[in-house]
N, C-alpha and C positions, 0 to 999 in steps of 0.2 A: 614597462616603459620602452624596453624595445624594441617589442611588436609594433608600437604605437609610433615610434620613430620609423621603424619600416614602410608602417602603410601611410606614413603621412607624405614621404618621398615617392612612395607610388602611385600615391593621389596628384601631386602635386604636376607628375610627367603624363598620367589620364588628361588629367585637365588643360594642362601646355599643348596638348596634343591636339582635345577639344577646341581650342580656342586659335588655333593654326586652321584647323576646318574650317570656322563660323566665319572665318574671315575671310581666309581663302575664296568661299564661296560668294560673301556679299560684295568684295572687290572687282572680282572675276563677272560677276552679273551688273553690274555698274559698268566695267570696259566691255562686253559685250553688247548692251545696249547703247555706250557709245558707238559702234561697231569699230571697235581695235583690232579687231579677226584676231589673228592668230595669237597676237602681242599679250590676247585677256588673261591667258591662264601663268602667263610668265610674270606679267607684272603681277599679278594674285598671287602667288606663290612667292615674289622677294617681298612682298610686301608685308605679306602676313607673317612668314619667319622673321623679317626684321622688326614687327612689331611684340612680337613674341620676348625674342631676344631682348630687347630694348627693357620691357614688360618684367623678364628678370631679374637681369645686370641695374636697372635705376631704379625697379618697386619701390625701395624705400624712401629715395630723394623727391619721387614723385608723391608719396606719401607724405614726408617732412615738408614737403612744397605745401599741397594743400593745404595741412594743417596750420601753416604759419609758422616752424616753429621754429627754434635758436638754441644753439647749443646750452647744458650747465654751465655753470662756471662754480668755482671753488669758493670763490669768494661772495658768490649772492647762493648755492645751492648748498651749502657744507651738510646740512643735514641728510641731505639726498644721496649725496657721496657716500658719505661715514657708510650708510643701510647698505649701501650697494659692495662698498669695500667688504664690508661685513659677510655681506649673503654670498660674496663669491666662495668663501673657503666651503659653507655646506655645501651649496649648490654643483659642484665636482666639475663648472664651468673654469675650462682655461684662458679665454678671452674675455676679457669683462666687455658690456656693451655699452656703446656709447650713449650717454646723456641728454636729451632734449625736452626743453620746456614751452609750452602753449601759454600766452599771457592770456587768459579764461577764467572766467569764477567758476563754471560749473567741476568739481573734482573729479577727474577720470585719467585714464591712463590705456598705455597700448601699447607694445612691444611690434616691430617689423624688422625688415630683413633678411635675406636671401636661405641665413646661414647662423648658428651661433658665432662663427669666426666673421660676421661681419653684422652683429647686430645692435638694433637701436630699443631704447626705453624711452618713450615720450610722455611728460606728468603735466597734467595742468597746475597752471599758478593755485587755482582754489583746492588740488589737491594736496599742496605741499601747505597752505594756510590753514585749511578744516580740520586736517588731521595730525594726530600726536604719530611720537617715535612708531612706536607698537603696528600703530593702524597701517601709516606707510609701511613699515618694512612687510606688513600682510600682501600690500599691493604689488611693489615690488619683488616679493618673493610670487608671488602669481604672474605677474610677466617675466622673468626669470623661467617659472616653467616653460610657457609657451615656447622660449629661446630655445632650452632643451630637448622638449621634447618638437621640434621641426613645425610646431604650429604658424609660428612666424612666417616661412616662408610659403604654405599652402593658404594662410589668409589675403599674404600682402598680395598675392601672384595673383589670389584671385580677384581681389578688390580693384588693384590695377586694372586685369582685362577685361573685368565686368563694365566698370567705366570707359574704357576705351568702346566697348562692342555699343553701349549706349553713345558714347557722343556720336562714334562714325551712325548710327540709325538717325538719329536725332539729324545729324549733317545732311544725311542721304533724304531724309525728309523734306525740311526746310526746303534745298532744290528741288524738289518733285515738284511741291506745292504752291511757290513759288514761282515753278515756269522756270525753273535756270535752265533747263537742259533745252528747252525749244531748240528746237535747229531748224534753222532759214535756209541750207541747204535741200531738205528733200520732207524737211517735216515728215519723218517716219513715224506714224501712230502708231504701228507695230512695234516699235524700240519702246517709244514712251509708253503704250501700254504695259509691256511686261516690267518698264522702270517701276512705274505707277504699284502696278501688282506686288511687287517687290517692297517696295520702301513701305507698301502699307503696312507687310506683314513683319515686316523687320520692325516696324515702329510699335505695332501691337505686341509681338512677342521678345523684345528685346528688355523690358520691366520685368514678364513673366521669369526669363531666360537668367538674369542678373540674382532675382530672389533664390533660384533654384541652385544654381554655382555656389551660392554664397550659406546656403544651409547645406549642402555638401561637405562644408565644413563642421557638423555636428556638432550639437550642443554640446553634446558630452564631453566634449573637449574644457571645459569651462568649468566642468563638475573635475576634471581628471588635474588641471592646473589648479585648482585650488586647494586639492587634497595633495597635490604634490608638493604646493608653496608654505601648508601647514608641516612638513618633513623638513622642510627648511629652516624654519623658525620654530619648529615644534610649541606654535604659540596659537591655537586656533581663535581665540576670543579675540586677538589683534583682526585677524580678516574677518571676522564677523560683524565686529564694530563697524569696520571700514563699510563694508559691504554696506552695512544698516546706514550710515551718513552719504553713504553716494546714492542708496536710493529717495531719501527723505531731500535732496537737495533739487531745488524748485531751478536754479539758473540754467540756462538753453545755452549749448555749444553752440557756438557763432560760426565754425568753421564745421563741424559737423555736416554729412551727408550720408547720402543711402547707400553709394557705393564703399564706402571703407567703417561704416556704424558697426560692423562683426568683430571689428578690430579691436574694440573697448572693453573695459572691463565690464562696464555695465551699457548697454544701451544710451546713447546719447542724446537721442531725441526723450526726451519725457512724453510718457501717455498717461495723465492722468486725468481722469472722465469729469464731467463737468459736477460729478455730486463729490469728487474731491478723491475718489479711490481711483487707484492705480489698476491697469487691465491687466489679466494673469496671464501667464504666457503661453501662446498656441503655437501649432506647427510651423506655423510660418514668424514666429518672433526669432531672432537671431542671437536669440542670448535665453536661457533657463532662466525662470521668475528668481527676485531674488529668496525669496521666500525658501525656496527647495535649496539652492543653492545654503543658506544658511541650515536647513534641515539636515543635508550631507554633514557638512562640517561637524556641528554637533555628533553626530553618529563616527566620527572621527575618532572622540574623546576614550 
């Protein structure tokens, strides 16, 4: 487990690193072909550190943002509480993390945050209705690992700046294509050409780019939190269950997207093919089929 906490901190500073680049570079070729002259690579350089920064310090609020969601409370979540009160004493966590609910029928859940010392569990409404004691405390003890073991903050960091690198491409498009940049001053075809050249490739490789970051998070990580969250409960058949009712559950997360979908316990988009079977999971799937994942646990016993 502390190997795993090592390289997930050292992934997590590769990655900040990488993503200070990607930015650095697409800013800096935007105020160049504005012609900023000199100004390009300074503004590119505060820009993308402070998007970085920003990108670490708010991941989660940004995260809670999209999602929709709203704190527990004691008095509408007691059962959620009680599990969580519970799983702190195995869990060997000192900071319990805070509370947040998605009103969604589909059941799934996500843990984010920088840090265990500043981290969130977020449950949808259909997860706390579908499922018994047993099944939540499986789910919960499975986001509970990610806290510990630093998964948390290598997915949230990167779901932030994945999205981020796609809007500013998506932005930087839309003007190309559009014609915002014309300039009545000298109409430089030379500038708007390499703009042109530029937004295309950002536009094409910024999907590729997003998928790539975001399975750098390896699967195995999903195999290693759920044999960690059965140590916790020492209750395997409770996440197995769970596991089995979140895949069988047909409702579509409303608030769900491609940039933070690695974050879930199961996949939030449902694939299921038109003859009614679910697709099995390939290299580029962001989550291990449930199938295996269940097969692990078993082999647990």
């Amino acid at each position: 487990m502390f190997e795993n906490i090592r390289k997930n901190k050292i992934e997590s500073g590769v990655i900040i690193s990488i993503f200070i680049v990607v930015i650095t570079l697409i800013v800096y070729y935007i105020c160049h072909a504005l012609q900023l002259g000199t100004l390009s690579i300074v503004i590119a350089l505060i820009f993308s550190i402070a998007s970085a920064w920003s990108s670490y310090y708010y991941s989660d609020k940004i995260v809670l943002s999209i999602n929709k969601a709203r704190p527990a409370t004691k008095e509408e979540d007691l059962k959620l509480v009680n599990i969580l009160d519970a799983l702190m004493v195995t869990s060997g966590l000192s900071t319990k993390p805070r509370l947040y609910v998605v009103d969604d029928p589909q059941p799934n859940a996500f843990a984010t945050g920088r840090n265990p010392e500043n981290a969130v569990i977020c449950v949808t409404t259909g997860l706390l209705e579908k499922l018994d004691y047993y099944e939540l405390e499986g789910v919960i003890a499975h986001e509970l690992s990610h806290i510990k073991n630093y998964d948390i903050r290598l997915s949230c960091v990167v779901s932030v700046m994945v999205g981020f690198i796609v809007m500013i491409s998506d932005m930087f498009s839309r003007i190309l294509f559009w014609g915002g940049l014309d300039d009545d001053r000298d109409n430089d075809n030379n500038g708007n050409a390499i703009l042109m050249i530029i937004g295309l490739i950002f536009l094409i490789l910024s999907p590729i780019f997003g998928s790539l970051m975001q399975l750098a998070l390896s699967r195995r990580r999903e195999f290693l939190a759920d044999s960690t969250a059965v140590e916790f409960t020492r209750n395997p058949d409770g996440l197995i269950s769970a596991l089995q009712k979140l895949d069988a559950d047909d409702n579509q997360l409303a608030t769900a997207n491609s940039a933070t979908a690695n974050m879930y316990i199961v996949n939030p988009f449902k694939t299921n093919t038109k003859e009614g079977k679910k697709k099995s999971s390939s290299i580029w799937s962001t989550h291990p089929s449930i199938e295996d994942r269940i097969e692990a646990l078993r082999h647990l016993r």
